[in-house]
C-alpha positions, -999 to 999 in steps of 0.1 A, spaced: 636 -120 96 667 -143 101 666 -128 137 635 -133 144 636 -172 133 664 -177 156 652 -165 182 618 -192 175 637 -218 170 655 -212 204 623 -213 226 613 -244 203 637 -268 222 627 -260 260 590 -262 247 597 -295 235 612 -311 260 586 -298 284 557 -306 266 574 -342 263 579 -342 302 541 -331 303 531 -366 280 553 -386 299 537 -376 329 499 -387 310 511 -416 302 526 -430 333 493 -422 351 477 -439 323 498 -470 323 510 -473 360 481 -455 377 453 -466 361 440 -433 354 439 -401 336 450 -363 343 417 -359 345 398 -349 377 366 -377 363 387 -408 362 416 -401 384 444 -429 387 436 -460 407 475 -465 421 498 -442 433 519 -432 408 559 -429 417 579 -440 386 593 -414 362 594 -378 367 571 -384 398 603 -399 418 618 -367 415 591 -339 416 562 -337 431 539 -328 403 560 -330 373 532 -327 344 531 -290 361 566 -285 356 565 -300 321 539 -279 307 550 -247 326 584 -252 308 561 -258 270 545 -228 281 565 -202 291 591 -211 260 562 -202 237 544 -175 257 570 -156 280 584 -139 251 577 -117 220 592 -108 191 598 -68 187 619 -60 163 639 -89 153 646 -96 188 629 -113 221 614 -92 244 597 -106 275 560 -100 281 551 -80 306 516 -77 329 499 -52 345 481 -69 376 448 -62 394 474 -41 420 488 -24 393 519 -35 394 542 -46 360 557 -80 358 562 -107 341 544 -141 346 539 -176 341 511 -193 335 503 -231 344 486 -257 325 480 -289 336 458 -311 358 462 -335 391 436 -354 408 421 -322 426 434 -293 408 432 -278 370 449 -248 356 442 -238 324 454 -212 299 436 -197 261 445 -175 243 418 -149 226 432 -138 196 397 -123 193 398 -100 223 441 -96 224 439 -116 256 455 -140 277 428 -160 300 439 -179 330 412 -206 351 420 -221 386 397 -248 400 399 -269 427 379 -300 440 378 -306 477 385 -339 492 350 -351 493 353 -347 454 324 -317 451 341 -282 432 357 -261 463 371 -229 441 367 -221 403 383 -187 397 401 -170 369 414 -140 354 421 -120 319 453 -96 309 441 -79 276 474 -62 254 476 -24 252 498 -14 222 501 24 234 517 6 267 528 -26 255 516 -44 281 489 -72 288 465 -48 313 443 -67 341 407 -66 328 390 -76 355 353 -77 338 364 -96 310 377 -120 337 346 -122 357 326 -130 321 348 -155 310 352 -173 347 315 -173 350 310 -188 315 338 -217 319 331 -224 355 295 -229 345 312 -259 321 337 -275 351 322 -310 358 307 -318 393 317 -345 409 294 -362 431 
């Protein structure tokens, strides 16, 4: 167990500080642009202060880094071990997820401890502000391979049902 809690504690600090990148991020477009992350009340100024100086879209970066800390890795047997994915080609890797929103585009990630899944949404709004793309897909874990396996009709269920909940901009 004293393995294990190391090993926890170590992916707490890059998960922290991203996350904290991630609400810096929300708050300068609240305070400088005027705005939210949030497709429905974008910000009304241009937001370059902050992370944005440095990176284009830093709230990415931020909760990519809170992210992967807490997801990328697994504890087997008192020690990390990296998940690893099956994709729609059938090839195993590992991967990273995104989480975060900008003006036009949302990723999203949920976990289904009800199905043993990972579920990942894409949408996009075209400049004209109307939905362009709303796609997603879902990695269910095998125990007999260890590995979260590309299910692609749990995917298409799931995309249908959220994108059916993306709002529509007019």
């Amino acid at each position: 167990m004293a393995g294990t809690a190391r090993w926890r504690w170590l992916a707490a600090v890059p998960s922290v500080l991203g996350f904290a990148v991630a609400l810096r991020c929300v708050w300068d477009f609240g305070w400088t642009g005027r705005g939210t992350p949030a497709p429905v009340a974008p910000p009304q100024r241009l937001v370059v202060v902050g992370f944005y100086r440095h990176v284009r879209n830093p709230m990415y970066v931020g909760f990519a880094a809170g992210w992967i800390a807490l997801w990328v890795m697994r504890i087997e047997n008192g020690e990390p071990v990296v998940a690893r994915f099956r994709g729609r080609n059938g090839k195993v890797s590992s991967m990273v997820f995104l989480d975060g929103a900008s003006v036009m585009h949302t990723d999203g990630v949920e976990m289904l401890p009800e199905q043993h899944a990972v579920y990942s949404l894409h949408y996009n709004y075209g400049s004209n502000g109307k939905l362009r793309e709303c796609t997603g897909e879902a990695y269910q874990w095998n125990p007999d391979t260890k590995l979260f396996d590309y299910k692609h009709r749990l995917g298409k269920k799931l995309t249908r049902d959220t994108c059916r909940k993306v709002p529509q901009h007019n």
